[in-house]
N, C-alpha and C positions, 0 to 999 in steps of 0.2 A: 563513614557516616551511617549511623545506624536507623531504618527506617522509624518515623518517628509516628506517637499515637496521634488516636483522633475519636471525635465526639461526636453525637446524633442529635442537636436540640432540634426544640420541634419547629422553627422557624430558618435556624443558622446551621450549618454542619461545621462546625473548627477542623483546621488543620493545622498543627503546632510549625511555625519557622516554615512558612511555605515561601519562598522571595518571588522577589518580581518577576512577571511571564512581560512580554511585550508582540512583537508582528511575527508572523509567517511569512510575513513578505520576502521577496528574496533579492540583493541588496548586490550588483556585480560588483563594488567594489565594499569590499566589509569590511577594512580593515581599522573603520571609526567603532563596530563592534566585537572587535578582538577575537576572531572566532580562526580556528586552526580546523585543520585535519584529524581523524582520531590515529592515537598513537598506542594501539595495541594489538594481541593476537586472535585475544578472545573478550568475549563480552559478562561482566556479573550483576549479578544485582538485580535484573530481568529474564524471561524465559519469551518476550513479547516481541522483542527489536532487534534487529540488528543492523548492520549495514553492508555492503557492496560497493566497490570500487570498478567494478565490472560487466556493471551490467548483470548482475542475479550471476554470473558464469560459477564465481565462490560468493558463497556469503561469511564475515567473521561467525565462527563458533561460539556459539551461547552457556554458560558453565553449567546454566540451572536444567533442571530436568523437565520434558514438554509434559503439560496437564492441558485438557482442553481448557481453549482460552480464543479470541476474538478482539481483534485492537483494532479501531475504527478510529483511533483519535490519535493522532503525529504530530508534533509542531516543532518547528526550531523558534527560538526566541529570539529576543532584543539583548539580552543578559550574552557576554562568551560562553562558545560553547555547552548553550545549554537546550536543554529538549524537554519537551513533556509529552508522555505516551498515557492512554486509555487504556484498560483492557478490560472487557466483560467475563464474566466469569463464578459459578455458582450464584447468579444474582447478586453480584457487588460488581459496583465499576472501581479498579483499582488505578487512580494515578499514578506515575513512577516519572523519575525526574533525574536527569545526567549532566551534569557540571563539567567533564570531561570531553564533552564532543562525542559523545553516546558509549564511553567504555564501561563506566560504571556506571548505575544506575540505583535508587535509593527511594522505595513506596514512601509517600509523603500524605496522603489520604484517600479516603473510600466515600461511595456510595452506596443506598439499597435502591440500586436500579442495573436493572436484567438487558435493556432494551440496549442495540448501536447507538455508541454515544462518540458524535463527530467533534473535534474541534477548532475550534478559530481564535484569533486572538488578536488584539491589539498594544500600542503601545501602552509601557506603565506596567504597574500590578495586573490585570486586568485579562485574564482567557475564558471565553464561554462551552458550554459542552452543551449539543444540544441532538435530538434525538429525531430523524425523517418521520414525518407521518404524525407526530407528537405533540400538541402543545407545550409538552411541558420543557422544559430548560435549565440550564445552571449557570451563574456567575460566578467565576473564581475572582475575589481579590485578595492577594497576598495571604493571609493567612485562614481565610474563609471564603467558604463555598453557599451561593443564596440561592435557594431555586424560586424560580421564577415562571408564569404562567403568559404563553404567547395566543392572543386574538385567534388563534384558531391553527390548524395543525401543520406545521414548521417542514416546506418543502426548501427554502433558502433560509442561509443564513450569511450578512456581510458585518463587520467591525468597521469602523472610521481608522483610518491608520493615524489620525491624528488626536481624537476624541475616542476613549474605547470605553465613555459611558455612551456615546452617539453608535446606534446597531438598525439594520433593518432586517426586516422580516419578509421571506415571501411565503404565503401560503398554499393548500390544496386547492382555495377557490378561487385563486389567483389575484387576491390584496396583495397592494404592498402597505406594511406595519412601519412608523419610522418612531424610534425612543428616542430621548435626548439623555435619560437618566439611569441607562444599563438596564430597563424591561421592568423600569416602574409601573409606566403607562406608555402605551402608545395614541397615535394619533395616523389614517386611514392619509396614503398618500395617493393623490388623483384619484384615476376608475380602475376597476376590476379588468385583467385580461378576459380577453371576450372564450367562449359568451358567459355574459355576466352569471356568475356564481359558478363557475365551473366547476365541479366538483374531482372531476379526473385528472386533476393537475402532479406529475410525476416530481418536476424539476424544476426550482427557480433559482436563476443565476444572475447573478449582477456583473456588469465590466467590473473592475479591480479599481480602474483610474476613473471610474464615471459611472457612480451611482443611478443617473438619471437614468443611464441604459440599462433596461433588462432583457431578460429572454425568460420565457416559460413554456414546459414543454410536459404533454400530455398525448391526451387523443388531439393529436395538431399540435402546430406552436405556434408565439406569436412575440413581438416585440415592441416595445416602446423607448424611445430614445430624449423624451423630454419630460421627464419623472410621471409616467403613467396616464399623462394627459389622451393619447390617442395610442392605439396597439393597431399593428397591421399582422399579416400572417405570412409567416416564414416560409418562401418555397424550399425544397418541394414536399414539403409536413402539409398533407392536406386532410382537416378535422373530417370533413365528407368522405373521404376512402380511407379513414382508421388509419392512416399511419400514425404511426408511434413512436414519440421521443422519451426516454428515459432521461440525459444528462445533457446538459452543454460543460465542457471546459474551457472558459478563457485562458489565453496562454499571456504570461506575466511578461514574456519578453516581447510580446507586438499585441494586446489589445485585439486589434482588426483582423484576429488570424484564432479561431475559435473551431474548437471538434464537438461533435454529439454523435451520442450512442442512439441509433434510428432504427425503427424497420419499417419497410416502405412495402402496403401489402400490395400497393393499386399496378405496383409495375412487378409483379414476379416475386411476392415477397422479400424482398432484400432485406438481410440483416447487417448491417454494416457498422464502422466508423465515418462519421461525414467531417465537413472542411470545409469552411469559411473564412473567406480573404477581405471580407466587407464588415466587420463586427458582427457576423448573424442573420444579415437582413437574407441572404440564400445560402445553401450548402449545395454539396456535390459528396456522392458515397468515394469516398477511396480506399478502405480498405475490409474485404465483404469475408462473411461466414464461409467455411469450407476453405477458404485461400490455405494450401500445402506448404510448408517450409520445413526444409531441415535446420535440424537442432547442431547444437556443438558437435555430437555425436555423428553426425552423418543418419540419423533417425527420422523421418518426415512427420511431423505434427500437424497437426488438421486445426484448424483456429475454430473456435466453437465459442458465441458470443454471448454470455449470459446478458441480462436484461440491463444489470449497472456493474460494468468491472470497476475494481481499482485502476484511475485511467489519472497519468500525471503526467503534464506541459512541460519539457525541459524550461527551465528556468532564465535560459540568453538567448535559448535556437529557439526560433519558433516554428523552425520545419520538422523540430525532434518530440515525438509522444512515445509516452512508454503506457502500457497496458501490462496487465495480469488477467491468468485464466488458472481454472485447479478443477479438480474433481477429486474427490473422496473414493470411487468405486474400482476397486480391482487394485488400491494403492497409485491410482495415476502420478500423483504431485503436483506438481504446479508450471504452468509458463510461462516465463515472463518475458513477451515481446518488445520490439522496438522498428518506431517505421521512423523514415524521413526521406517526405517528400521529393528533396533536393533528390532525385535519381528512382521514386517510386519505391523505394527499397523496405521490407520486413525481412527481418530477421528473429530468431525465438534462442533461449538461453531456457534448457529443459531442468528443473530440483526434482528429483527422486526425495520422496520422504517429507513431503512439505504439502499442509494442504492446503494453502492459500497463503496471499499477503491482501491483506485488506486496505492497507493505508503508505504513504510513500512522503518523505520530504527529503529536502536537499538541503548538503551542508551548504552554506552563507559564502563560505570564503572558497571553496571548489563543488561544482554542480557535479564531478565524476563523484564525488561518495553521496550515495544514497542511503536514506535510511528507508528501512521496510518494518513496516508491523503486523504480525505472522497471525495465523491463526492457524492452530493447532489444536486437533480435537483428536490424536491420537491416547495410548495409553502413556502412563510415565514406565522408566525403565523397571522398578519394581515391581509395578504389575504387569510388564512385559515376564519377568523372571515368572510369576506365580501362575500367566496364561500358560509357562511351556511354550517358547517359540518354537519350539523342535515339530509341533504338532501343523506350522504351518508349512501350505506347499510350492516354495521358494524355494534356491537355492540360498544359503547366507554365505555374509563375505563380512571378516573382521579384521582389523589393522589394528597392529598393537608394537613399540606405543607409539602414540601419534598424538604431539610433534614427536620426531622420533632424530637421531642425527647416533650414525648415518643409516642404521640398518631398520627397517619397515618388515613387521613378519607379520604374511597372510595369511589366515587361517578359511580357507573355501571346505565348505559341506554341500555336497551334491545331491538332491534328490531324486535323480537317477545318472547314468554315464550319457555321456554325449561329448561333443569338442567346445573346448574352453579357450578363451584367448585373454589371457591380462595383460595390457599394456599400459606406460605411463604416459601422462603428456603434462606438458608444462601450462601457465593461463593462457600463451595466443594461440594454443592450441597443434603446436605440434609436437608427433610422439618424440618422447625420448627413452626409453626402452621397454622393452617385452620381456616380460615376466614368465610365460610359458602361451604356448601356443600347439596344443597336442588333446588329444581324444583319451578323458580320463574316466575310470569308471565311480561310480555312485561312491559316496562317504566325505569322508575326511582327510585332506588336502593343506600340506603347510608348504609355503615358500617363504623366499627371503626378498628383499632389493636393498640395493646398496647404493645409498646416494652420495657416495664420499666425492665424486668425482663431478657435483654439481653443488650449483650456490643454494644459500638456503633460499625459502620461498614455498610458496605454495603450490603443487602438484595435484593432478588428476590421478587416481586409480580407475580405470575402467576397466569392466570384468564383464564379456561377454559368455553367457552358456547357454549352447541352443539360442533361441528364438530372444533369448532376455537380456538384458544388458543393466549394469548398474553402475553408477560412479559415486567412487571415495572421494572427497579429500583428504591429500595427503601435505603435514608442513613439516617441512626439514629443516631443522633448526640448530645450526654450527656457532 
């Protein structure tokens, strides 16, 4: 399918053959929406998404070449196997859309809007994209995109899973907005969370299965459980000693079992993950800034909690949250954690070369594949070629070809001598052979491996030199 045009009026934006979008919701038994597993090795059509069966450990390879880019927008639909992704980029938000269970992918239309564009969606034609901090919004129906203008600037956004022209609205001064007619007009539901007109409102979040309940979260939070008639305040979020809530997530598989991203300055600072077993009405921190974990690698990661990560509910467990963390500086990559309760346990799954995943959804019919929406603000490979990578000071490691069946040749360039160790390992993570392990000096380094004597599948290269450590994947493909 070839990506199809699209048009700028000054009221409607067209998008030619766009089909039905329907819920994000996540459905354990799916099999009334026909959706599989993806059945490929690599991904085309995007440079945005991909997916993980593992826990971030591999991610499928993407064909297209990384350009900076920003995907705030992920959904699985009602439709089989189908997805719609966001991405921002030069000041266009580009839709892209996968019939296949996220293998291929297919740009279906554009926006001139620069800003994080979230989305949600209900059932029917019917997904909205709408942007934190923002009045402004958009309706997708089927073959058109309507923007549309909300009562004031857009901290929540919920769909009706049954009505997806019925939406509500939570604001920075903590109204809740209810439409009936997809963000024609709204109408002002109950009273304002306290205190009234609040301006510092971060976060507003709805239960999934009970609108009535909210949570809003600022300098303080606070909640209401009988559509905004009366708001009480969340311990231990106290507005008097500045503690600060960024996020709440409801988890889809228990409702009464809800995380926020908190920092609590009145007891020691705390910056944490918090846990609620009550829908909200209290938290407790359990999992705090600084907490040490080693990676696959046997490498200790330091948890460093930006203000809003990408933070997503397993979708059956409600004791399982997955988070993401990245940093751009020194080439860090990205982490992407996983706690559950059941035993207190964190664990981190380290990407070299990745500088963020900003958005996350799960396949319908198996919650182990996960889809991730990347952002990537590196250069593309051509303008890598034209910077001269030679100029920078790394060691490089390149595999070639890969998928490869059976022989994988390395090619290591050393930026000074020192002791080198390459070994393989298979996904659960044990080795299965050493490639060299010896004190090599400065230059240019070719080995070989020989995978005749294993199944095919996906493979680790890890290549230790001095102090640095990198990991390949490698797929051997018989």
């Amino acid at each position: 399918m070839k990506p199809k045009s699209y048009l700028f009026p000054a009221i409607l934006i067209a998008c030619l053959a766009m089909s039905a979008f329907s819920s994000d919701i996540y459905y354990p038994n799916d099999t009334e929406r026909g959706w599989t597993v993806p059945d490929c090795d690599f991904i085309k059509g995007t440079r945005v998404v991909t997916f993980t069966t593992d826990e971030g450990l591999t991610m499928t390879e993407l064909v297209e070449q990384h350009r900076p880019t920003y995907t705030y927008g992920l959904v699985a639909l009602d439709l089989p196997n189908t997805l719609l992704a966001c991405r921002t980029n030069e000041n266009q938000a580009v839709f892209e859309r996968s019939e296949d269970a996220g293998c291929t992918w297919d740009r279906i239309c554009m926006l001139n809007e620069s800003d994080e564009l979230k989305l949600v969606a209900g059932r029917g034609d019917t997904v909205y994209g709408w942007i934190p901090g923002r009045s402004r919004f958009y309706r997708l129906e089927g073959a058109v995109i309507t923007p549309r203008t909300a009562p004031g600037e857009i901290r929540g956004f919920a769909v009706s899973s049954q009505d997806a022209m019925n939406i509500r609205i939570g604001t920075a001064t903590g109204r809740i907005f209810e439409s009936q007619n997809g963000g024609v007009n709204f109408a002002l539901v109950g009273q304002p969370a306290p205190p009234a007109g609040n301006p510092d409102l971060f976060t507003v979040d709805f239960n999934p299965e009970n609108w009535d309940q909210v949570l809003c979260g600022g300098i303080g939070a606070w909640r209401t459980t009988d559509a905004c008639q009366t708001w009480t305040e969340i311990a231990p979020f106290d507005s008097a000693d500045g503690d600060v809530v960024h996020r709440f997530v409801f988890s889809t598989a228990d409702p009464q079992r809800v995380w926020a991203r908190a920092n609590l300055d009145a007891i020691g600072g705390i910056r944490a993950i918090f846990v609620s077993d009550d829908g909200g009405a209290s938290f407790t921190p359990r999992i705090e800034q600084g907490t040490i974990v080693q990676d696959q690698n046997g490498i200790p990661r330091t948890l460093g909690l930006p203000n809003s990560p990408n933070v997503a509910a397993h979708p059956v467990n409600k004791d399982i949250l997955y988070f993401t963390t990245a940093s751009t500086y020194d080439n860090y990559g990205t982490d992407f954690w996983r706690y559950e309760m059941m035993g207190d346990n964190l664990t981190v799954n380290h990407i070299d070369g990745l500088d963020g995943i900003d958005a996350t959804a799960f396949n319908p019919a198996d919650p182990s594949v996960m889809y991730l929406g990347l952002r990537q603000v590196w250069i593309s490979l051509d303008e890598a070629k034209d910077a001269d990578l030679a100029t920078r000071k790394t060691d490089q490691v390149a595999v070639a070809p890969n998928p490869f069946n059976p022989l994988a040749n390395i090619a290591l360039n050393l930026m000074q001598s020192g002791q080198v160790k390459i070994e393989v390992y298979n996904v659960t993570g044990q080795k299965v052979g050493t490639v060299v392990d010896a004190n090599l000096s400065a230059g240019e380094h070719s080995y070989t491996w020989d995978g005749s004597a294993f199944a095919s599948g996906v493979y680790l290269l890890r290549v230790q030199t001095g102090t640095e450590v990198q990991t390949k994947k490698l797929v051997l493909l018989k």
